[in-house]
BAZA-182950 format. One record per residue (C-alpha): z, y, x. Coordinates in steps of 0.2 Angstrom, whole numbers, plus 5000, padded with zeros to 4 digits. Example, Ala and Ser with C-alpha at 12.3 -4.5 7.8 and 13.67 -1.06 7.14 Angstrom:
503949785062
503649955068
! end
This chain:
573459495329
572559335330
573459165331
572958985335
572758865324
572558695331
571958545318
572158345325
571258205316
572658095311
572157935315
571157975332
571958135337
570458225341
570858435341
569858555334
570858735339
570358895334
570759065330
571559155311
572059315308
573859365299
573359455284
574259605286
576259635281
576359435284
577659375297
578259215306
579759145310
579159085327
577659125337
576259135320
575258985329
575058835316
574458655317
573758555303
574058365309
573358265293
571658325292
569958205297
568758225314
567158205308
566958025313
568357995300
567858115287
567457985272
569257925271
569758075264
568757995251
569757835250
571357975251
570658065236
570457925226
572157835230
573457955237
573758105223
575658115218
576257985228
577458055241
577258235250
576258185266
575858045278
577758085287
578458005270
577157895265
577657695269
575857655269
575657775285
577357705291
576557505292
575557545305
575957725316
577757715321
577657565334
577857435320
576557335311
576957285293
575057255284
574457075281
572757015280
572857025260
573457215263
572057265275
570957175260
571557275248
571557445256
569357385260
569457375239
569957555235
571757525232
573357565243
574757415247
575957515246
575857645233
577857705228
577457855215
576357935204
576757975185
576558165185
576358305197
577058465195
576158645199
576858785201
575758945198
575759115193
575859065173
577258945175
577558745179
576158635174
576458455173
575058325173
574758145176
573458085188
572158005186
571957845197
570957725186
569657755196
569657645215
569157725230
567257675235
567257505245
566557575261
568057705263
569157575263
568157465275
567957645287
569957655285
570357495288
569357495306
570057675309
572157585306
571457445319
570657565332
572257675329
573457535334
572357485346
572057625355
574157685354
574757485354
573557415368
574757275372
574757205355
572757145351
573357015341
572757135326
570757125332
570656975323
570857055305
569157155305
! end
């Protein structure tokens, strides 16, 4: 039986949808189609990059991430010293991170990540612009936000 599968760029909500199959003996609760909402469009590919570098163990997903939360949800909380931080490969508003925990067919595997390492400048810079468009684009009142590029 095949199933859609739509996928949205989080920060520009372009849709890519396609088609899976459900591997046999597999069910669903509802009808079997899925959406994956924080993946990257092409034109914002590279700051999964930055998200590599910066997010690992932090919190479970952009819904639960305050960094997310200072720009999406009809409220802006960044400063210019927060956008300029983001453009240096670091996050503003980083909560967690100690240890991640796995599970796995051999057990639980705990282990610490490794975030000594910064994101490379120009994913910042491309995430940065990609926040500013973002609120532009969904906040087209407010342009008082322009002025930080």
């Amino acid at each position: 039986m095949k199933n859609k599968i739509e996928v949205s760029c989080c920060l520009c909500g372009e849709k890519h949808i396609g088609e899976y199959e459900i591997p046999e003996g597999w069910g669903f609760r509802y009808n079997g189609d899925a959406a994956i909402e924080d993946a990257f469009c092409p034109a914002h590919k590279i700051i999964e990059q930055w998200c590599d570098a910066v997010c690992p163990c932090c919190v479970g997903g952009w819904m639960n991430c305050s960094f997310w939360r200072s720009f999406a949800y009809n409220k802006w909380e960044f400063t210019q010293k927060d956008l300029d931080i983001i453009k240096s490969g670091y996050c503003p508003r980083r909560t967690n991170g100690t240890m991640a925990v796995q599970r796995t067919e051999s057990g639980i595997h705990i282990s610490h990540p490794d975030l000594s390492d910064r994101a490379p400048r120009e994913t910042g810079v491309a995430l940065v612009n990609a926040i500013l468009e973002y609120w532009n684009k969904y906040h087209p009142q407010d342009k008082k936000h322009d002025a930080t590029r």
